[in-house]
Each structure stands twice: as structure tokens, then as C-alpha cells.
Backbone bond lengths (Angstrom), bond angles and torsions (degrees), N, CA, C in turn:
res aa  C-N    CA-C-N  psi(-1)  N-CA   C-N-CA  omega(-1)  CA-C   N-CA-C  phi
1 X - - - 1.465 - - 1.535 111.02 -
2 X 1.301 115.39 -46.47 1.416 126.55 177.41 1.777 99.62 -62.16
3 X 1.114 126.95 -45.28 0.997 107.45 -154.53 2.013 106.51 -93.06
4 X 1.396 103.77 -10.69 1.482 129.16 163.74 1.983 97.14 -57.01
5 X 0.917 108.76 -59.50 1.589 94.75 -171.05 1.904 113.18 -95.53
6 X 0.881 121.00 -0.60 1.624 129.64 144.21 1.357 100.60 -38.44
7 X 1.408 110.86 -71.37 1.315 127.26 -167.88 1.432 118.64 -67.31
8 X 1.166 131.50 -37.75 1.328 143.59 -174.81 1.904 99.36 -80.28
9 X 1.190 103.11 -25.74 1.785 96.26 178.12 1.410 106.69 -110.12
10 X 1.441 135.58 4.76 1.453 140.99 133.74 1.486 119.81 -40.63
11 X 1.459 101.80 -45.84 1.491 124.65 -147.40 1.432 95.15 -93.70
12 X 1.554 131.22 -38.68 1.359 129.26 150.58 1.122 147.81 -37.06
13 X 1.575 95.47 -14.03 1.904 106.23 -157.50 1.389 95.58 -115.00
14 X 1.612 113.99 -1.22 1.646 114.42 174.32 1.387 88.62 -104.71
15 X 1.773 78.63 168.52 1.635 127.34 166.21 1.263 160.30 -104.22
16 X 0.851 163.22 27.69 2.165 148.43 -80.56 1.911 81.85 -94.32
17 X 1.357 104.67 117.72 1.275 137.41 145.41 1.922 104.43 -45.00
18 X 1.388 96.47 150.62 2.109 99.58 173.69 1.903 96.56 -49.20
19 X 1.401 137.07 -29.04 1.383 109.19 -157.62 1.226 93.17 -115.86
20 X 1.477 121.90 45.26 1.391 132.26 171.90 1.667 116.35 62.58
21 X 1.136 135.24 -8.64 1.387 141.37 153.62 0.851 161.25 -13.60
22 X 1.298 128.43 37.71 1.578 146.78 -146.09 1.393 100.69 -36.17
23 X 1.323 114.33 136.37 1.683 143.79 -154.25 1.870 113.96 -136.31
24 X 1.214 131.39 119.71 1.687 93.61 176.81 1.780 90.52 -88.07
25 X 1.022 115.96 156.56 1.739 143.72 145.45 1.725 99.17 -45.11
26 X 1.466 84.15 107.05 2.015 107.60 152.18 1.295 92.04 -50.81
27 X 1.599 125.23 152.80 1.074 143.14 157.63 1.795 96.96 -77.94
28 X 1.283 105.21 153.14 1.863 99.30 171.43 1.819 116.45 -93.53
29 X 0.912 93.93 112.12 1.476 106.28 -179.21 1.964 132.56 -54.73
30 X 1.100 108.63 112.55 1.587 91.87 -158.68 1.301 108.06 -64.66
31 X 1.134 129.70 143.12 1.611 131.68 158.21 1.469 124.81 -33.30
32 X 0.731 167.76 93.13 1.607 156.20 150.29 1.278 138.08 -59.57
33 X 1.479 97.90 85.01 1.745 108.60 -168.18 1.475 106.00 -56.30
34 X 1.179 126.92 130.21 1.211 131.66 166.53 1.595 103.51 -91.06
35 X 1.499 111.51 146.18 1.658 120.73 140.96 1.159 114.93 -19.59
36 X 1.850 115.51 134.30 1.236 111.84 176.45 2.049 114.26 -104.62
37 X 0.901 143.17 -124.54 1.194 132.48 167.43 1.773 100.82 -113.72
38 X 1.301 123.98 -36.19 1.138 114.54 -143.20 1.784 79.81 -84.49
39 X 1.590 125.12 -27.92 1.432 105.70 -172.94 1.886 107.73 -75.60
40 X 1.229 98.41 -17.01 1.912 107.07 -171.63 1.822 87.49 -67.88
41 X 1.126 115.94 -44.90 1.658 123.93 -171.92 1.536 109.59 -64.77
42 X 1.311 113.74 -44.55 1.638 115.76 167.54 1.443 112.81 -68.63
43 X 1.386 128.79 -28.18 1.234 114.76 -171.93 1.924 109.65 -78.48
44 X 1.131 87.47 -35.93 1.731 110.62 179.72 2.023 96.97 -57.90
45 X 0.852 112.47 -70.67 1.518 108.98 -172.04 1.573 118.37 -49.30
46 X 1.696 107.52 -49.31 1.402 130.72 158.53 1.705 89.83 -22.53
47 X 1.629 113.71 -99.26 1.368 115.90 170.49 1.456 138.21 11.70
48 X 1.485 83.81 -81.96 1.879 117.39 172.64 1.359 105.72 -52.78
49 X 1.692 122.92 -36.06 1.287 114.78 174.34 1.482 125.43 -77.32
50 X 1.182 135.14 -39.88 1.215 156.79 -165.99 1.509 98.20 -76.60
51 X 1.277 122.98 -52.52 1.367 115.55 137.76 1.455 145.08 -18.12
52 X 1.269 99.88 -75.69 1.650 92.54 161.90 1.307 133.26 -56.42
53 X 1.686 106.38 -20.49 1.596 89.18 -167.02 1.416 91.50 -94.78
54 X 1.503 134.46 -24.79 1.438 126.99 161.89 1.617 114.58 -51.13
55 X 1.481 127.36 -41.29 1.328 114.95 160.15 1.683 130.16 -56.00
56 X 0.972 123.55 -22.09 1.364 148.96 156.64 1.253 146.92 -66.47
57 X 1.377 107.15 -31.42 0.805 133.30 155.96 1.705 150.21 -86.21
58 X 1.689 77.06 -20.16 1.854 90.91 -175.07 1.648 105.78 -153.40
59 X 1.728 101.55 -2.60 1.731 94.22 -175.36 1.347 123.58 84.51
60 X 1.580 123.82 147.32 1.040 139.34 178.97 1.713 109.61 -18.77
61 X 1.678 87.32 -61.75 1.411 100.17 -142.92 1.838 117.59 -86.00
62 X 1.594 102.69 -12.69 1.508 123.53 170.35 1.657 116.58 -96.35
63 X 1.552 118.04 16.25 1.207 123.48 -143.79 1.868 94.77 -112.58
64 X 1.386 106.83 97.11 1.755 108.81 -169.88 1.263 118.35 -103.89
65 X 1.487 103.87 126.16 1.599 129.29 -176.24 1.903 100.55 -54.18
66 X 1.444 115.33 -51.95 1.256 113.05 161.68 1.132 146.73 -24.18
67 X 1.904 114.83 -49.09 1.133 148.05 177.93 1.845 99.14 -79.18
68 X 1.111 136.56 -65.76 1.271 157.12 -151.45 1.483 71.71 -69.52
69 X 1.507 119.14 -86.05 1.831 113.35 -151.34 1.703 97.89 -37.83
70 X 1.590 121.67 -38.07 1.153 122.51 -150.96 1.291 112.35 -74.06
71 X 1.067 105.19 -14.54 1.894 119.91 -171.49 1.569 111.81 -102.94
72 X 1.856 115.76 -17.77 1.132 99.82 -167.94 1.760 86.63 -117.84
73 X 1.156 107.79 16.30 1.466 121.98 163.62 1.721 110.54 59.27
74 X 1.199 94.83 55.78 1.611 102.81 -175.44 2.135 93.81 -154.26
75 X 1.108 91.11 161.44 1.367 116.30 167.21 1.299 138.07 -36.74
76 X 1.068 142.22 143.43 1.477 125.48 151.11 1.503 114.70 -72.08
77 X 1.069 140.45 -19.86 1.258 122.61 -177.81 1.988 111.21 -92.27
78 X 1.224 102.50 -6.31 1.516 125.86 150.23 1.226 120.38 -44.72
79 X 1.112 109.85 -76.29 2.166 125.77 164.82 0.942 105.76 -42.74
80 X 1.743 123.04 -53.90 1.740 112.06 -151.77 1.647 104.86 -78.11
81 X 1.682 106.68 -15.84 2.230 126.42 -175.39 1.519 84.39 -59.33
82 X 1.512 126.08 -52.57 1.538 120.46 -164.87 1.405 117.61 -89.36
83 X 1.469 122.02 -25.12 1.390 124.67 -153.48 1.847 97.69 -164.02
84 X 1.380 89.58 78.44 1.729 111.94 168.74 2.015 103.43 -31.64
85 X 0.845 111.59 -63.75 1.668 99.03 -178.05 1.452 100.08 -126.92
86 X 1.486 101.87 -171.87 1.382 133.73 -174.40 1.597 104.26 -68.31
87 X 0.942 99.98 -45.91 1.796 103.41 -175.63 1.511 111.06 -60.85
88 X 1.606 109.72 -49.52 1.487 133.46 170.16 1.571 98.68 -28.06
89 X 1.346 100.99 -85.97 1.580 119.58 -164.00 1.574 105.84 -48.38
90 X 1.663 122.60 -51.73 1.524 114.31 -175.21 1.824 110.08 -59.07
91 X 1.305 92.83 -49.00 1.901 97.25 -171.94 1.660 103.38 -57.21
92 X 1.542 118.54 -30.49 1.400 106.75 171.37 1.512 114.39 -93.56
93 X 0.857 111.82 37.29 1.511 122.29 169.04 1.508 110.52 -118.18
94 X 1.336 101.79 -60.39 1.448 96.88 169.06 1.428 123.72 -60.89
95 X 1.416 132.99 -31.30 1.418 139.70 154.08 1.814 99.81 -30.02
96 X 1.288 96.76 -84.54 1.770 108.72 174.58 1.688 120.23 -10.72
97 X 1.556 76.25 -53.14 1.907 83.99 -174.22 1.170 106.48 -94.33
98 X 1.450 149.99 -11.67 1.443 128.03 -173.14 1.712 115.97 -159.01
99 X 1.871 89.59 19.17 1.565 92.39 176.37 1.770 102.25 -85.22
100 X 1.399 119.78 -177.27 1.399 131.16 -166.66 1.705 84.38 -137.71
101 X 1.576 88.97 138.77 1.056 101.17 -173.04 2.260 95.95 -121.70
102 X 1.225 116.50 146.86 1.864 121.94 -139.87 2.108 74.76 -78.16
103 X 1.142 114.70 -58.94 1.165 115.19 -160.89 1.100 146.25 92.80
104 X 1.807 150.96 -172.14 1.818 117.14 166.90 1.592 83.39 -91.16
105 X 1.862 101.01 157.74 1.069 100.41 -174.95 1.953 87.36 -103.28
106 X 1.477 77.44 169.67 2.020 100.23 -161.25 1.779 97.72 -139.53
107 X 1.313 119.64 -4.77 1.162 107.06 -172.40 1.716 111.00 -91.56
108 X 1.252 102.61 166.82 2.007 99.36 170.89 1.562 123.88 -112.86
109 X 1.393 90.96 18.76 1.623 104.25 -178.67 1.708 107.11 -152.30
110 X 1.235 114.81 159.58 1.592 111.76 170.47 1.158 124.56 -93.09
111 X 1.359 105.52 -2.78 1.162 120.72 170.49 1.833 119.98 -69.63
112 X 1.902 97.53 -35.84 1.016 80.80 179.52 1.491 123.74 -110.18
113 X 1.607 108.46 27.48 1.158 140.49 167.42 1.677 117.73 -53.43
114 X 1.769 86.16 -60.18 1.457 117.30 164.65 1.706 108.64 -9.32
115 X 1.333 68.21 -72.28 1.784 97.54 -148.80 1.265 114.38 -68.66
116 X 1.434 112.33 -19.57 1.586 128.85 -179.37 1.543 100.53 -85.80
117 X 1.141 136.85 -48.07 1.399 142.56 173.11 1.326 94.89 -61.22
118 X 1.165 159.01 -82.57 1.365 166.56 176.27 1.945 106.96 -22.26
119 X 1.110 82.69 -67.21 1.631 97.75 173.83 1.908 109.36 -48.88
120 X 1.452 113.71 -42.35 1.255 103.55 179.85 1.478 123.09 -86.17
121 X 1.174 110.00 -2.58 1.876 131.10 -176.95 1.591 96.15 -72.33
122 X 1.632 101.25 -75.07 1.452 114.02 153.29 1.456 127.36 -9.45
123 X 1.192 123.87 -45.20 1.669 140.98 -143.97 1.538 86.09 -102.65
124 X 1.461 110.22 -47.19 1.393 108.86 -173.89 1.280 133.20 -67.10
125 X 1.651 115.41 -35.59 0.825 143.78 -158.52 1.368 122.58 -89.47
126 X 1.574 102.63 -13.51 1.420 142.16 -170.25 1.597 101.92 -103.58
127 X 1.450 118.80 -36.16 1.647 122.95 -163.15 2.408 82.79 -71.36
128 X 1.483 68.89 176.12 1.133 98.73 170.01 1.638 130.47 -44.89
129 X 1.565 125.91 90.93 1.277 139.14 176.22 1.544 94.86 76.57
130 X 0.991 137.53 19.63 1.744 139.68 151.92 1.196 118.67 -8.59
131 X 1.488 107.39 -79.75 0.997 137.03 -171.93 1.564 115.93 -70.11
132 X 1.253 114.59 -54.13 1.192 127.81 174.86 1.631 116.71 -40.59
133 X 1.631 109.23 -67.37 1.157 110.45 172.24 1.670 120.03 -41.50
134 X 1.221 132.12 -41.89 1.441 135.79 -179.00 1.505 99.73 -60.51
135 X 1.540 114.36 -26.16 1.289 85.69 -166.69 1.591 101.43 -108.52
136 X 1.511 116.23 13.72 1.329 130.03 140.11 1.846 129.11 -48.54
137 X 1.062 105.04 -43.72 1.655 143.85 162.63 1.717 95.80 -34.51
138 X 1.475 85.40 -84.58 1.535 107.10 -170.08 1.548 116.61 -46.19
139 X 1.235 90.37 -53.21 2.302 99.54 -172.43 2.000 89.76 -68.92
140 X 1.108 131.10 4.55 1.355 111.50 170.03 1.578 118.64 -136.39
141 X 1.553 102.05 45.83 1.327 124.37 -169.18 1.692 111.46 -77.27
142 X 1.329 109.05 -49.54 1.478 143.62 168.55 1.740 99.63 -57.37
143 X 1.319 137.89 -68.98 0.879 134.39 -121.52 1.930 88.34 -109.75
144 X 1.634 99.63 -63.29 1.740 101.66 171.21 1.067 107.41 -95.93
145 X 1.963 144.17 57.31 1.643 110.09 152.97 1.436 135.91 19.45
146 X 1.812 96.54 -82.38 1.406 114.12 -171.89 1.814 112.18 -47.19
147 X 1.007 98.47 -20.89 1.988 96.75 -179.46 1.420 109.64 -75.93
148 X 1.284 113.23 -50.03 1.620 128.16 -170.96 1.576 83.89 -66.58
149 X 0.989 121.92 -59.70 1.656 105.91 -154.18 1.907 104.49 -79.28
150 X 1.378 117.77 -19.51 1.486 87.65 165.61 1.642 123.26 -87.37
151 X 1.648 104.94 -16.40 1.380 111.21 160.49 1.442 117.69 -26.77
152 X 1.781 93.68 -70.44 2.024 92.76 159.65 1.003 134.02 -27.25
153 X 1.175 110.22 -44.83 1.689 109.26 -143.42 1.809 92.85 -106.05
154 X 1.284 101.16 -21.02 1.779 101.74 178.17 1.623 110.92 -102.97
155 X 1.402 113.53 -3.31 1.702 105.41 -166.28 1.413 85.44 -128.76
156 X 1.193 115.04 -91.76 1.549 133.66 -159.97 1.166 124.28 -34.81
157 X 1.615 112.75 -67.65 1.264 127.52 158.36 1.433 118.16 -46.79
158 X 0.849 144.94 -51.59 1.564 144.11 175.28 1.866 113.48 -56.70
159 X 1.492 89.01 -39.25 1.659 87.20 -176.24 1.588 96.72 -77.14
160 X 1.387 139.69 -40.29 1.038 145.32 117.64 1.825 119.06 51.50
161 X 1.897 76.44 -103.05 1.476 108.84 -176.25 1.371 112.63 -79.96
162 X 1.674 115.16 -0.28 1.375 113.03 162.03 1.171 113.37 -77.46
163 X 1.952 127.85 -54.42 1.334 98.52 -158.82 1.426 97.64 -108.45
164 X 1.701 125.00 25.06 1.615 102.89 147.04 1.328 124.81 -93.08
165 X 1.620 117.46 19.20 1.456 109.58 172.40 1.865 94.79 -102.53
166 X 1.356 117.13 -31.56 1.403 98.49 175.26 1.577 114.59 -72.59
167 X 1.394 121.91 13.97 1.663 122.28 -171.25 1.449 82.95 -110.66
168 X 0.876 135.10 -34.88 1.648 143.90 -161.00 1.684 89.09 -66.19
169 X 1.348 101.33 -78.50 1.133 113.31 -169.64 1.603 122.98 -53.78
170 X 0.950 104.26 -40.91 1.840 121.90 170.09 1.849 104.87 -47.36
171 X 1.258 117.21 -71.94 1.433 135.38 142.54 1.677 104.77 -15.04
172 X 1.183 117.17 -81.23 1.720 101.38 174.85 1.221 117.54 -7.23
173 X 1.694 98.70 -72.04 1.462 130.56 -157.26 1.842 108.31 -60.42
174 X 1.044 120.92 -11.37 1.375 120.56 -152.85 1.690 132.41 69.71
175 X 1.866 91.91 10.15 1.711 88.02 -176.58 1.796 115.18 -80.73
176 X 1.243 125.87 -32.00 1.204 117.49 -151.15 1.773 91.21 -92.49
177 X 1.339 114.80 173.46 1.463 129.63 174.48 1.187 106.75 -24.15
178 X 0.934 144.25 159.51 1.632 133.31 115.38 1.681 136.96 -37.84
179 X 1.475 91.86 -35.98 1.951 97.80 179.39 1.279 97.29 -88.36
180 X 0.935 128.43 -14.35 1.943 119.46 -176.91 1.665 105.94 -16.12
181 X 1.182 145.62 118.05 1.433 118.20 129.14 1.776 122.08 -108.79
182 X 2.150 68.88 143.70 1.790 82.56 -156.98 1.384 120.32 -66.48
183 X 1.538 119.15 -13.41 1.249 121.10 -177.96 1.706 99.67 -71.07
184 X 1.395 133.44 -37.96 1.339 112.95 -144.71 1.903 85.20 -96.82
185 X 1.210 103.12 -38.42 1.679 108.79 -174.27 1.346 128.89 -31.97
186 X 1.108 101.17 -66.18 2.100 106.11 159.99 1.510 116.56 -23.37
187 X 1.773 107.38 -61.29 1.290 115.92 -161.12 1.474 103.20 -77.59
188 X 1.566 114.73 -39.02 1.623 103.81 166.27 1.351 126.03 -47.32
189 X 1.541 120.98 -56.23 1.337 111.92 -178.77 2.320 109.00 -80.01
190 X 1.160 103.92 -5.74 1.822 72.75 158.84 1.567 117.46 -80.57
191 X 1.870 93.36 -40.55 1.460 105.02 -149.50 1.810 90.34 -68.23
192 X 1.100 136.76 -26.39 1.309 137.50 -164.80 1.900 103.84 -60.94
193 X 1.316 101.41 -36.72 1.716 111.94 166.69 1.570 125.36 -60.35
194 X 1.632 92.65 -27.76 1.399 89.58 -171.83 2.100 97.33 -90.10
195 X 1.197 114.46 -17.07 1.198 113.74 -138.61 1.898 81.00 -96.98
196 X 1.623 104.95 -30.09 1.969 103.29 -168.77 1.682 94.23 -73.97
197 X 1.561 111.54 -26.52 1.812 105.53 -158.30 1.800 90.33 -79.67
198 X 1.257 136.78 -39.64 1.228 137.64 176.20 0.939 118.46 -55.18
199 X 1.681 130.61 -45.30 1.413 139.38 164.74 1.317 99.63 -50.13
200 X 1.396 144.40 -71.20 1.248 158.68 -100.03 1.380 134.98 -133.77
201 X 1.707 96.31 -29.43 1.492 131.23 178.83 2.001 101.50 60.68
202 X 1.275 85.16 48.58 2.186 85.67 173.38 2.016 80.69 158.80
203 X 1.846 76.68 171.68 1.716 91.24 -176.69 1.798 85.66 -128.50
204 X 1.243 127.34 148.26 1.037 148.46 -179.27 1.629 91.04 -84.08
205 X 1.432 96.83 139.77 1.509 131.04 -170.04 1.276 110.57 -65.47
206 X 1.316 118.55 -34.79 1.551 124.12 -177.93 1.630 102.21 -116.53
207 X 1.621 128.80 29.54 0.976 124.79 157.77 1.483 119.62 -50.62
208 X 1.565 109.57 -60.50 1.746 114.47 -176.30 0.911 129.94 -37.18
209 X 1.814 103.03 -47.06 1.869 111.99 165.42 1.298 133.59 -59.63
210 X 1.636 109.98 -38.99 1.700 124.32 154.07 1.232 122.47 -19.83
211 X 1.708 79.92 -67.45 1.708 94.71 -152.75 1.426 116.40 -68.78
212 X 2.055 116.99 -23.49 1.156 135.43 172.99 1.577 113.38 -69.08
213 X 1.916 125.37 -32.09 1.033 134.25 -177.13 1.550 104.79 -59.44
214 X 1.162 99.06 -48.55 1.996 119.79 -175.47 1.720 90.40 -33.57
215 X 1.170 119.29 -58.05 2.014 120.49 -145.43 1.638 68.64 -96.78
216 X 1.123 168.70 -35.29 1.559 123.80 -165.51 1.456 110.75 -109.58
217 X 1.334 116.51 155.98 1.120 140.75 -172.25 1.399 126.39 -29.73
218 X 1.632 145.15 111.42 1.779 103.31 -155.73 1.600 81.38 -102.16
């Protein structure tokens, strides 16, 4: 009997092919939707956010990978796939929240390039805990290196190497001064934002344009 229905559910799982040919039946294979990018991109920001407000909230140094996986309802070994350490994950958080991104350009001068890059540093710096966080950065210079220095390499430098290639280029043209120098120029007009909001507690709205008028010719 046992060996009667062995056989009878063998005999089910075939087919006769057109030249009569007994065949067994593929099982049907389920599909396997993979992740697409735009949800890998939501989960990542999710992240980046929960982040900030733990940087913000409690500082570098009280700021738990534990808590964060727990809130964005994923893993720790999740975080560490995107963001090898602790330092990793905060400096790309703060990138997230207050880096400038170059953009298509729309302007007809570099001048007024300037001012649009300037203007969005500004914008950032102004949003929500901007400022603060940098100076999160700073109070853990001594203690985490590694934060301050990818801060650099993910914030500073980039905002940076944006508006000394439009000074570069401006310079080509014959627009900017003659005495300009390009090494110190960049850092005058960011650092001048950081230096009026410290004086001042805010940066004046038409700072960017100022500060760009200063380097061209009156």
C-alpha cells in the first residue's frame, strides 16, 4: 500500500511532453523581490535622522548605536553595513543635515554663483541645530579626532572646493580683484558666517551678497 502511493505521487509530478515522454514537473519557483534603491535610500535617511536628533539631543559622546538601530527598527550590524563606526555614522549625519550640495548651475555670472552657494551654507546653518551640531564637532576634537577630521573631509572641504573653483574661475574671466588670494578667500567668506552668527546669534540675510561684493571690483 505504502509503496502503491509512493508511486501514484511520483506519477503526479510528471507530464507527457508533444512526443508522449514522460517528464517530471519543475516545481514553480517563488519570485524573490529584492529591495529597491529608493526603499535602501529611505531606510538610510530614517537612520541619518534618528541620529541627529540623538546628536542633539545628548551629544557625541551619550549618542547610542543601540537606541538608533532600535528606533529605526533594524539591527546593529545594519548601521555598522553603512557606517563602519560611530564617528562614521554622526559625521554622515551631520553632512545630511547641513552639507551643500554644488547643484545645476542657473546663474550667468560667478559672481552670482557665489552668492547662491553662500546663500545655501547660510540656509543650513540657520535650519534646525546647524550650528549647534558643529559645535558638537568641536567639544570632541580631543577626545574623537576621527569626527573632526571626517567633518572635513565631508562638510568643510567640499563647501570649500565649491566656492574656490567658482573664485578660480571668476579670476579666469578677469572678474574678481586682482589682489584676491585664492587660498585665504574661500575660508573668509564661509568662516565670516560662522564668525557674524557667534558675534550676533544669526547671519544677516544679505550677508552672502556682501561678503561676495567685498572680492569684486567696486
Amino acid at each position: 500500500m505504502i509503496r502503491y502511493r509512493n508511486y501514484m505521487n511520483r506519477t503526479s509530478q510528471t507530464r507527457r511532453t508533444s512526443h508522449g515522454l514522460k517528464t517530471r514537473a519543475r516545481p514553480k519557483q517563488l519570485e524573490v523581490r529584492r529591495p529597491g534603491r529608493p526603499r535602501v535610500a529611505r531606510l538610510d535617511q530614517a537612520i541619518l535622522r534618528i541620529a541627529l536628533r540623538q546628536l542633539a539631543e545628548r551629544g557625541y559622546s551619550r549618542m547610542s548605536l543601540d537606541t538608533i538601530a532600535a528606533a529605526a527598527g533594524v539591527s546593529k550590524p545594519t548601521i555598522y553595513r553603512r557606517w563602519p563606526s560611530k564617528a562614521q555614522l554622526a559625521s554622515a549625519a551631520i553632512a545630511y543635515n547641513i552639507d551643500v550640495e554644488p547643484g545645476p548651475r542657473t546663474e550667468r555670472s560667478q559672481k552670482e554663483t557665489l552668492i547662491r552657494i553662500l546663500r545655501n551654507i547660510r540656509e543650513r546653518l540657520l535650519s534646525r541645530n546647524g550650528m549647534s551640531l558643529v559645535g558638537t564637532v568641536l567639544a570632541e576634537e580631543k577626545q574623537t579626532p576621527e569626527l573632526i577630521e571626517l567633518f572635513r573631509e565631508r562638510v568643510m572641504n567640499r563647501r570649500l572646493g565649491m566656492v574656490r573653483k567658482s573664485l578660480e574661475q571668476a579670476k579666469v574671466r578677469g572678474d574678481l580683484r586682482a589682489d584676491v588670494d585664492l587660498e585665504i578667500a574661500p575660508n573668509m567668506l564661509i568662516g565670516s558666517m560662522y564668525a557674524v552668527y557667534l558675534a550676533g546669534g544669526s547671519i544677516p540675510k544679505d550677508w552672502p551678497s556682501r561678503a561676495v561684493e567685498s572680492l569684486w571690483p567696486g
